[in-house]
Structures are given as structure tokens and as C-alpha cells.
C-alpha positions as CSV (number, residue, x, y, z in Angstrom):
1,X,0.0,0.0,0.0
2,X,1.3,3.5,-0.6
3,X,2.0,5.6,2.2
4,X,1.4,9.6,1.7
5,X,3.4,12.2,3.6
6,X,2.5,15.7,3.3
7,X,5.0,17.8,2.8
8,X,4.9,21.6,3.8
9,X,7.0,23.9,1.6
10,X,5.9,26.8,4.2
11,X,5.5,29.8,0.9
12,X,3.1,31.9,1.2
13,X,2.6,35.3,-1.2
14,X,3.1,38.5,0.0
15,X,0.5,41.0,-0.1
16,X,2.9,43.7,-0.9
17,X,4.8,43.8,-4.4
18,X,8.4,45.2,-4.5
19,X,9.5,47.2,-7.2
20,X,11.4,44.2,-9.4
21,X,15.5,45.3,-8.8
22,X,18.0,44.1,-11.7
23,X,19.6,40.1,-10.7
24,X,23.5,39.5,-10.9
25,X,24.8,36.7,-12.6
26,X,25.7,35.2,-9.0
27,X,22.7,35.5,-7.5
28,X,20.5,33.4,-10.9
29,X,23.5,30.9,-10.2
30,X,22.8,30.6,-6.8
31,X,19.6,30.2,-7.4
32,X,19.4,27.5,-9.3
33,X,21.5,25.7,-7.3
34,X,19.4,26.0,-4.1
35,X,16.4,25.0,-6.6
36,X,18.2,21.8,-8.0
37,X,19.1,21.2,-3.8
38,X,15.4,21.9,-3.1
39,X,14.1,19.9,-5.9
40,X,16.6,16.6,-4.7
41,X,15.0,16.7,-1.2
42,X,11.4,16.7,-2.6
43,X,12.2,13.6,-4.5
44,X,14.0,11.8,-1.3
45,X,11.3,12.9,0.6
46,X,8.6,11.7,-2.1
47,X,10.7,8.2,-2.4
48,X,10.7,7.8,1.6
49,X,6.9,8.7,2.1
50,X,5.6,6.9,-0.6
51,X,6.8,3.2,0.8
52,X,5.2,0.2,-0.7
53,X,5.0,-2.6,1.5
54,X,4.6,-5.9,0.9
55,X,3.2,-7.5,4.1
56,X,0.7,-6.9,6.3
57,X,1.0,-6.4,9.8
58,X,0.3,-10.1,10.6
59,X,2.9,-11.6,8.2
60,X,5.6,-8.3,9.1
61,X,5.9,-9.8,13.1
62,X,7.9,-12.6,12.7
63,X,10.6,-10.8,10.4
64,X,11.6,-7.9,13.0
65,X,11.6,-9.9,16.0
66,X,7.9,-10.4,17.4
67,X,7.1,-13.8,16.6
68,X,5.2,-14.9,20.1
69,X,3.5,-11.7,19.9
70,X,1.8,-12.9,16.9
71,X,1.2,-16.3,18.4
72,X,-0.9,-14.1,21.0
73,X,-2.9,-12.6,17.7
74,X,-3.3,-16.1,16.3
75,X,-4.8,-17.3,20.3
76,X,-7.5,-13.8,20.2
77,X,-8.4,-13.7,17.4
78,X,-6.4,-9.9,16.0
79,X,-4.7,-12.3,13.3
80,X,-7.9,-12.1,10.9
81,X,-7.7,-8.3,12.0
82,X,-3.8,-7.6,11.4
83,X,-3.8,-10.1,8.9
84,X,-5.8,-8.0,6.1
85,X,-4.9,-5.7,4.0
86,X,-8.4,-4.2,3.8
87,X,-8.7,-4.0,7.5
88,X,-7.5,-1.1,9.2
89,X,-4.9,1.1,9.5
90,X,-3.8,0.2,12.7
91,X,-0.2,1.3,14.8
92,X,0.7,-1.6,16.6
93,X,3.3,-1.6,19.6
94,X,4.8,-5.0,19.7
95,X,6.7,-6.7,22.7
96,X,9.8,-8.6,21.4
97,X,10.4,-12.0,21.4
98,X,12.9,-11.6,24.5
99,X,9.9,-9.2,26.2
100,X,7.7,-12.2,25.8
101,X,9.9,-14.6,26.9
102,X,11.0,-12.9,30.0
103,X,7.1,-12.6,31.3
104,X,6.3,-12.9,34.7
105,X,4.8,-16.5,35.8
106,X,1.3,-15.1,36.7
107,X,1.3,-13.0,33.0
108,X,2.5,-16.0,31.3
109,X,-0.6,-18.2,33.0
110,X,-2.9,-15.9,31.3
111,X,-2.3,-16.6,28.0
112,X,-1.9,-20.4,28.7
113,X,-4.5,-21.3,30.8
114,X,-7.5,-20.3,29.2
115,X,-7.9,-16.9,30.7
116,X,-8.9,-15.6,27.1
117,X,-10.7,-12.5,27.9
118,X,-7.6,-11.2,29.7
119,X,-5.3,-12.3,27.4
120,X,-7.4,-10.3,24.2
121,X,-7.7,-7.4,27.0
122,X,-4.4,-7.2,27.2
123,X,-3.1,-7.6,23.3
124,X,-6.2,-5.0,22.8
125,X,-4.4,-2.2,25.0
126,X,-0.8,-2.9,22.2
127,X,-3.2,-1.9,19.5
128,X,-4.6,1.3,18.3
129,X,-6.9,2.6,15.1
130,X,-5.0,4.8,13.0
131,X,-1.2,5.3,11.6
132,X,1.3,6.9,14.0
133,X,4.9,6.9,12.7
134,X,7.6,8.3,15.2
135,X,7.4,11.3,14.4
136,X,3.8,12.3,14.4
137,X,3.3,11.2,18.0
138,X,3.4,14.1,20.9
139,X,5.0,13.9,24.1
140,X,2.6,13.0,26.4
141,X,0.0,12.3,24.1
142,X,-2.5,9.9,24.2
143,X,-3.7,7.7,22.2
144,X,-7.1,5.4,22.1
145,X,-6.3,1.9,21.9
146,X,-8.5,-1.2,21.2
147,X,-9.4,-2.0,24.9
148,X,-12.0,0.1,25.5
149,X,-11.2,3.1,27.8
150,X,-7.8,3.1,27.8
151,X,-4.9,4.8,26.3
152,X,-1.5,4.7,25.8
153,X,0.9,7.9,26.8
154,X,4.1,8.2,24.2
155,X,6.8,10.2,26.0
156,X,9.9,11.2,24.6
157,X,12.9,12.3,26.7
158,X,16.7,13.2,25.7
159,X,19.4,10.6,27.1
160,X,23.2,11.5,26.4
161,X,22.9,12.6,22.9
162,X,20.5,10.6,22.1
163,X,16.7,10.5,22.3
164,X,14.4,7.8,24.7
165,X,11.1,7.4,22.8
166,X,8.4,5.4,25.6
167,X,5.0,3.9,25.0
168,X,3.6,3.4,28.4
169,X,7.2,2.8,30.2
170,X,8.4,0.4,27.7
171,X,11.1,1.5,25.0
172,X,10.3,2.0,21.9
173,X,13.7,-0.1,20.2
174,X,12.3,-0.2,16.7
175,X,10.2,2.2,15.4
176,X,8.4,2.7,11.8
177,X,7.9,-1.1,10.8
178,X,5.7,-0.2,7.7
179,X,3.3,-2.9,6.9
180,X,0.2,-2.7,4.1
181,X,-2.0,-1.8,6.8
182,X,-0.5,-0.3,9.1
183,X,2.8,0.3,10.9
184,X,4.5,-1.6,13.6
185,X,6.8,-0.2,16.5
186,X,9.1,-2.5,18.2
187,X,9.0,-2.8,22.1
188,X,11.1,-4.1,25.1
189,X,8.4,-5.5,27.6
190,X,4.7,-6.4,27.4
191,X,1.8,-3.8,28.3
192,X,-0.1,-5.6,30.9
193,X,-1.0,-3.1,33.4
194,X,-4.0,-0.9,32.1
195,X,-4.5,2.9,32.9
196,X,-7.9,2.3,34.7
197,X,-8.2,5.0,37.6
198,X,-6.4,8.3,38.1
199,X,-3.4,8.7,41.0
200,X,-5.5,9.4,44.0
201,X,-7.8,6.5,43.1
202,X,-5.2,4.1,42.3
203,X,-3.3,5.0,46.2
204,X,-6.7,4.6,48.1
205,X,-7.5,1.1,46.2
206,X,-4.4,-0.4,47.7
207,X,-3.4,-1.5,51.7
208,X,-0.2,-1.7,51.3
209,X,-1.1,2.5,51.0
210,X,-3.5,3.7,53.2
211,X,-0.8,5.7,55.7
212,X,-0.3,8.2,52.3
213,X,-4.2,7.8,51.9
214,X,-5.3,9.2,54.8
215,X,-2.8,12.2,54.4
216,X,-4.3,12.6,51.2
217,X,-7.9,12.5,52.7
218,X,-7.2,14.6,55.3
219,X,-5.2,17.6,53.6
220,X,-7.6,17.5,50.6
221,X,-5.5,16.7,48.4
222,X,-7.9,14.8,45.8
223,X,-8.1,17.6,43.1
224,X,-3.9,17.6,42.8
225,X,-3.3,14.3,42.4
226,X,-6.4,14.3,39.5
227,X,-3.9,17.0,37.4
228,X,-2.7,15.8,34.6
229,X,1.2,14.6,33.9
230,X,2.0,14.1,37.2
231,X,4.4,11.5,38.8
232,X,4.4,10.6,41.9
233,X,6.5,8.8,44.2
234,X,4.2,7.0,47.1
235,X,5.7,6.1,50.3
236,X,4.2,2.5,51.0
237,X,3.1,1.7,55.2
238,X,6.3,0.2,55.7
239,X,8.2,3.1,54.9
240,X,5.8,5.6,57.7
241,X,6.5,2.6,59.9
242,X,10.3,2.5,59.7
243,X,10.9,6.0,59.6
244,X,12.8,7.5,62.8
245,X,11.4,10.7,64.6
246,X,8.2,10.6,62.0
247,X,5.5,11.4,64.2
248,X,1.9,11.1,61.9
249,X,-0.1,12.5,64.8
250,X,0.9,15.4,64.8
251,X,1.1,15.6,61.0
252,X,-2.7,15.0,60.5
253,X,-3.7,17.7,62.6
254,X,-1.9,20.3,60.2
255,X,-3.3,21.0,56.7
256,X,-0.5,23.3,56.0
257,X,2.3,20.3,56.3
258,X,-0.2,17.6,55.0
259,X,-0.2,19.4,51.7
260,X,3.6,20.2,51.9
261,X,4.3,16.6,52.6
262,X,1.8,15.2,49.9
263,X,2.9,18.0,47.3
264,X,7.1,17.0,47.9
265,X,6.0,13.7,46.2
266,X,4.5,14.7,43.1
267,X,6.9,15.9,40.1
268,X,4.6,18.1,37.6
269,X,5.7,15.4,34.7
270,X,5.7,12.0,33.7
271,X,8.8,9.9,34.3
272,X,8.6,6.0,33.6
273,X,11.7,4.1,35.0
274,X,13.6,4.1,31.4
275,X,13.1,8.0,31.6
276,X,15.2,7.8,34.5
277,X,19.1,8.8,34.6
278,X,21.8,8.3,37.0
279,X,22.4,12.0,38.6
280,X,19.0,13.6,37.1
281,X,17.4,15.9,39.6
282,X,13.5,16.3,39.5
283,X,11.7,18.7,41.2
284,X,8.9,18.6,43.4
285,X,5.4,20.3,43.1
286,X,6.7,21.7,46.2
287,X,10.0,22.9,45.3
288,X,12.1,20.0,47.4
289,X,14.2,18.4,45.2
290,X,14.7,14.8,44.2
291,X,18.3,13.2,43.1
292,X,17.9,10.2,40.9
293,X,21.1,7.2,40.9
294,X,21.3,4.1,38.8
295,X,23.5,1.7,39.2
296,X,23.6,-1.7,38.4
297,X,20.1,-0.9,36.6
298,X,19.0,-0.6,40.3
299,X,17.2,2.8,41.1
300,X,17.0,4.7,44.0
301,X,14.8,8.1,45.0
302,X,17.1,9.9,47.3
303,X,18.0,6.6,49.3
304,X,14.7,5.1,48.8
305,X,14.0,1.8,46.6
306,X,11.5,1.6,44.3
307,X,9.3,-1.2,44.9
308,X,6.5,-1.2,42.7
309,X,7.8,0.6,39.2
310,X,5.5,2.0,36.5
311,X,2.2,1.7,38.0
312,X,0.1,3.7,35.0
313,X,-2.3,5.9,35.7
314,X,-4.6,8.0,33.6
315,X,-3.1,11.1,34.6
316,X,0.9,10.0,35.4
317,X,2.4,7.4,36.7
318,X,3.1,6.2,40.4
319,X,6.3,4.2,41.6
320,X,6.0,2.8,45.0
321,X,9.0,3.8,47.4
322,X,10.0,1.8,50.8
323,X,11.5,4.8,52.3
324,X,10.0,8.4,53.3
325,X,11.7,11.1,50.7
């Protein structure tokens, strides 16, 4: 199928018209040879946006590294889908073989024990309805997938000289896979955790929480952690409990320092784990700021452990910390 790019040439008339002023020699010469320069880039531009591919998306998996993935499409049913060239166009994010392979036990059990409405759930939210190359997707923009309700958030931050392009949390390690219907974008683990509540929602649902819950409760704090393209980094009960001199009396009966507290845990933009560099420095809703180390691929927030990575929200995302920032 040919793919069209538009391409914007940005001229536009002027409403004034200058008196015409005699040309040199030089200048016609340079002229035409910024035309014959101009004229080569619309026709690598043309060559590259008009791609004719020969597979669909289906057929593409198994030659850039997704095989398994499209044993998942073959097991729900997407192969018919992804598998026709009338069908479509779709922008698939697909795990890699090595993403599939290094599943967790209790993800793995999904798909092969016959829990089939999970397992088309969860190939549903790697799927969207459209065409998104690279470069058309925003940072932090999100994007409808097949699972009703729930969207994926692209992020794009720079690393070294270099870019980090995430869907979700995971890297995007090969983008652009053109297909006859559609276009496929190469990632490093599977998308099994769905964006079903916002960040104060997803805090209150779990005991492992309720220490920060209540201090969200109490301080009214409901509204901030609603805002969109938020992180936040959430203190579970066993960090309150092991902290020295913490006194959560006398925290809940001041407002003022609940919201001080709540708001030195929320960073005003979205930060995944592979957004994350050793030495980066984020700063706090509340000013304070946050020192970032890697080592080993082991992160810490300050001197806290992250214990629960990547928790996706619809607003942000939420890493669980074992110590009190």
C-alpha cells in the first residue's frame, strides 16, 4: 500500500509587491542551485513517504523480532484483524520475542491457561486505530487503543545525545515497521498493566497505602493528584513505619504540612523508570528536590527503593518507594 506524507514547503505570497531590482549573474547561479538542492530533497522525501509494503502487519511480526507476539494474535483472534490488507490502519506496539519470553509466571498463566478475555484485553491495549509513525506522536500524548477506555501515553525524553522514545514505560527499540496496513513499533516488555483509575484513586484502592491515603484524605489533596502529567512517588506503610522521629499524629492535625508533605512527592511530569538517569534531579510540586542514581540498573529516589515501578495511571504514573523522601 502506498503511504502519503505531506510535505509543507511553508510559501506563502506577500501582499505587498516590491518594485522588481536588476539580478546578478551570482545571485540566478545561486539560485538555481538551491532550486536543484530543493528539488533533490522533494524527490528523497517523495521516495521515503511513498513506501510500498509488501506485508501486512500479521505476516511483518515474525521478520523484526515479534514472533510470540503474533502467536498471541493467532490465540485472540487480532490475526484475521492484522492479517488484512483491507482491515485497518492500525499502529501496533509489539513486545519482542525476548519481552515475551521474560514474562512474569502469573502473565505468562494468562495466555496459557485459558484466561482468554484477559489475554485479548491485554493484546487489545498494544493496539490502536490509525497510523502513528515516530514522528507524528506528541510527548505525552494519548492515544485510544482497542481495549475500551484506555490509552497509551508516548513520552519522549533526551538521554546522552541521544533520544528515549516510551510507550507506556516500555522503549520503543524499533520504530516505523511499515506494513500494508499499518505500521508496527518495536518494544522491550509487554503492556499488561491498564490505565484504569487516576493517582488518587489508584493510592486509596491499595493497603499496602493507606498511611499516604489518609494524608491525602485529610489535607484535601484529591483535586492535585487528579492533574494531569503528574508522577508521583508514594511512600508505602512500611516506609511511615520504619521512619525514625516521623510522628503522623501530629502531621494529620496540620493542613499546611499535610499538603507540603503530599505536594514534595508529586513531580509536575511523567517519568517512567527508562526515563530515569543516573544524577537527574527532578523537582517537586513543592519545590524540594529529588536526586535520581542508577547503578547496576538498580534505582534509588534519594536513598529510597523503588518497589512497585511503572504503576500507569490515567493522569501519570506512580512508583511505589520503601523509604520516606
Amino acid at each position: 500500500m502506498l503511504r502519503v506524507c505531506h510535505i509543507d514547503t511553508d510559501i506563502s505570497d506577500d501582499e505587498s509587491t516590491p518594485e522588481k531590482q536588476p539580478v546578478s549573474d551570482e545571485v540566478v547561479m545561486e539560485s538555481i542551485i538551491h532550486s536543484k538542492m530543493f528539488l533533490r530533497l522533494l524527490l528523497t522525501s517523495f521516495l521515503i513517504c511513498y513506501v510500498q509494503s509488501k506485508e501486512d502487519i500479521y505476516d511483518l511480526l515474525s521478520s523484526i523480532g515479534c514472533s510470540s507476539f503474533g502467536n498471541l494474535l493467532q490465540g485472540t483472534g487480532y490475526m484475521y484483524r492484522l492479517g488484512d490488507d483491507h482491515s485497518g490502519p492500525y499502529t501496533v506496539f509489539a513486545p519482542s520475542d525476548a519481552a515475551i519470553n521474560n514474562l512474569p509466571p502469573e502473565i505468562v498463566k494468562i495466555f496459557n491457561f485459558g484466561n482468554w478475555e484477559l489475554a485479548f484485553d491485554i493484546v487489545s491495549y498494544h493496539i490502536t486505530k490509525d497510523i502513528f509513525l515516530l514522528a507524528s506522536l506528541q510527548n505525552n500524548g494519548l492515544y485510544d487503543t482497542m481495549l475500551e477506555n484506555s490509552q497509551l501515553r508516548f513520552n519522549v525524553y533526551p538521554k546522552g545525545n541521544s533520544k528515549v522514545h516510551t510507550i507506556s514505560g516500555a522503549n520503543i527499540t524499533s520504530p516505523d515497521n511499515t506494513a500494508t496496513n499499518g505500521v508496527v513499533h518495536v518494544i522491550d516488555r509487554m503492556l499488561y498493566r491498564f490505565p484504569e483509575v487516576y493517582t488518587t484513586q489508584y493510592v486509596h484502592e491499595h493497603q499496602n497505602l493507606s498511611k499516604i491515603s489518609l494524608l491525602i484524605d485529610k489535607g484535601g489533596m484529591h483535586d492535585q493528584l487528579k492533574a494531569q502529567n503528574i508522577t508521583m512517588f508514594v511512600p508505602n506503610d512500611e516506609a511511615f513505619d520504619a521512619a525514625p522521629n516521623f510522628n503522623m499524629t501530629n502531621l494529620l492535625i496540620n493542613d499546611t504540612a499535610i499538603a507540603n508533605f503530599v505536594s514534595s512527592l508529586i513531580v509536575n511530569s511523567v517519568y517512567f523508570t527508562a526515563d530515569l538517569v543516573n544524577g537527574q534531579d527532578l523537582f517537586t510540586s513543592q519545590g524540594s528536590r529529588i536526586r535520581i542514581n542508577v547503578s547496576s540498573g538498580n534505582i534509588t529516589v534519594n536513598d529510597s527503593g523503588i518497589s512497585q515501578p511503572d504503576l500507569i495511571t490515567k493522569n501519570g504514573v506512580v512508583h511505589v518507594i520503601n523509604k520516606l523522601l
